[in-house]
Structure formats: structure tokens, C-alpha cells
C-alpha positions in Angstrom: 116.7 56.4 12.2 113.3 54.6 12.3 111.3 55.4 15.7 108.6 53.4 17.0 105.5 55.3 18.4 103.7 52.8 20.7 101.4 53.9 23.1 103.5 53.4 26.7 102.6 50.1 28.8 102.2 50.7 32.3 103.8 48.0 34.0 102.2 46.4 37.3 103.7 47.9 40.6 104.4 46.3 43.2 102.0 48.6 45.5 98.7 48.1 45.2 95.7 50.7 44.5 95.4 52.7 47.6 91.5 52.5 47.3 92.0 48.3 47.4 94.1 48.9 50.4 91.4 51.5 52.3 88.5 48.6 51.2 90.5 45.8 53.1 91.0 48.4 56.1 87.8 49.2 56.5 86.7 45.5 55.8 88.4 44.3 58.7 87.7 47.2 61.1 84.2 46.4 60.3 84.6 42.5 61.0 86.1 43.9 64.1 83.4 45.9 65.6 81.2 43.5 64.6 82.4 40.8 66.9 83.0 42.8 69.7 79.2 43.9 69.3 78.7 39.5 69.3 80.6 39.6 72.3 78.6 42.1 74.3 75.6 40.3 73.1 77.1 37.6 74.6 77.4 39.1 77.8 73.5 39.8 78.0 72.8 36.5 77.0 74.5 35.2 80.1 72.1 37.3 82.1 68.9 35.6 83.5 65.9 36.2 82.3 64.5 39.0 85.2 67.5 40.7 84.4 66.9 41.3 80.8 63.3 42.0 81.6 64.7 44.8 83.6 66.6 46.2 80.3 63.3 46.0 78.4 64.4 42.7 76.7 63.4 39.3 76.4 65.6 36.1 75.3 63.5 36.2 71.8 65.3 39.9 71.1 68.5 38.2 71.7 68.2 34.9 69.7 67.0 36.9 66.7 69.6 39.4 66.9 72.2 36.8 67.0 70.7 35.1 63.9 71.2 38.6 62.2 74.4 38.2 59.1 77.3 39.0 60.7 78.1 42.5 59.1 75.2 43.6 60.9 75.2 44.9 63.9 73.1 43.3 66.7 73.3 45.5 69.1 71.4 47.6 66.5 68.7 45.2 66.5 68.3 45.0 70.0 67.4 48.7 70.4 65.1 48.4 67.3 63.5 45.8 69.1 63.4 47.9 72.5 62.4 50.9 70.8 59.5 49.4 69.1 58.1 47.7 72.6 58.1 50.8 74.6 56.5 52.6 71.3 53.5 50.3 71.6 53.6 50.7 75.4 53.0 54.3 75.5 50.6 53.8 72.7 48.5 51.3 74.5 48.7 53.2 77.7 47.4 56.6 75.6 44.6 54.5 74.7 43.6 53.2 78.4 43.8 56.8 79.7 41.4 58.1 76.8 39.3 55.2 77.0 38.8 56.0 80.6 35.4 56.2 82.7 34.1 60.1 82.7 33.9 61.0 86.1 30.5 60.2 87.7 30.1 64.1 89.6 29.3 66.6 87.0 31.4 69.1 86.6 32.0 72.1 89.1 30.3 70.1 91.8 32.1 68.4 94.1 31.2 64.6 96.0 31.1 65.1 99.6 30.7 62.0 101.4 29.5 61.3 105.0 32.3 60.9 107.9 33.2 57.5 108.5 31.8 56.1 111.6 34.7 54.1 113.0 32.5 52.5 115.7 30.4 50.8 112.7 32.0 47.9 110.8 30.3 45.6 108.1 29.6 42.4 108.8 29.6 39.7 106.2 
């Protein structure tokens, strides 16, 4: 009897990889999120423009979040954006307080002024 060794042929199943299956799941869970994160963009846009002030945004933030691919995340962007504003805020306002006046009394000694006279008013 003559026997044939060939390596074995896997034939194609009719399942498909399990890993191709996860990447199309996760795919369109992430298409998902990302519209829903559109959508509440969406929402803030429809707010006026006092409104968003009050959020610590301005119309620019939105418009160039929305202009972001869509697999990213805007809202992302928008707190980047907020984030870096109030950053520079705090740093301009370190900057005012240490660029301050000194105080014009040395120190230890304490200004006393003269009682007001409430019967004496300036005239211009």
C-alpha cells in the first residue's frame, strides 16, 4: 500500500479569528463613544456665549475641537484647552502678586492716621 505524506491543509472555517472579531467590537464601541462625545459637544455649542464663558470656554475651544478626526475625542480637547487657560491664569496672577508694590510703612511700625473730620468735606 503506497501512503502519501502531505503536510495537512487547514481548510477555511466558517468562524472567523476571534481577535478580527474583538477588533470590529471595539471599532465600533469606539465610533460609538465618539459620537455621543459629538453629541454633547453639540449640546455646548447650542449654549450662548456667557454661558460657555461661565464653563471657562469660548466658541474658538469648541470649533477646534469639532474639527479634531473623529476617533478623537473632543471632549478631551476641550479640557486640554480649559486646563491650559486656568494654568496661565494662576500663573499670571503669581506674577501680579510678586510684582506687587512693597508696602510704603517699614516694617514693625504701624501707619496711624488722623480721625476723619466728618464736618470737613473737599471741595473741588
Amino acid at each position: 500500500m503506497i501512503t502519501l505524506n502531505t503536510p495537512a491543509v487547514s481548510l477555511p472555517s466558517a468562524h472567523p479569528p476571534a481577535s478580527f472579531v474583538a477588533a470590529v467590537v471595539r471599532i465600533c464601541r469606539q465610533v460609538t463613544k465618539g459620537w455621543r462625545h459629538r453629541h454633547d459637544v453639540a449640546l455646548l455649542a447650542a449654549m450662548d456665549d456667557r454661558m460657555l464663558a461661565d464653563i471657562g470656554l469660548t466658541r474658538g475651544d469648541l470649533n477646534s475641537a469639532l474639527s479634531q478626526s473623529l476617533w478623537r475625542d473632543p471632549t478631551r480637547v476641550l479640557v486640554r484647552l480649559r486646563g491650559g487657560r486656568r494654568m496661565s491664569r494662576s500663573a499670571v496672577a503669581d506674577l501680579l502678586r510678586r510684582a506687587a508694590a512693597p508696602p510704603t510703612a517699614p516694617d514693625g511700625e504701624v501707619l496711624h492716621l488722623p480721625p476723619r473730620n466728618s464736618r470737613v468735606r473737599a471741595t473741588l
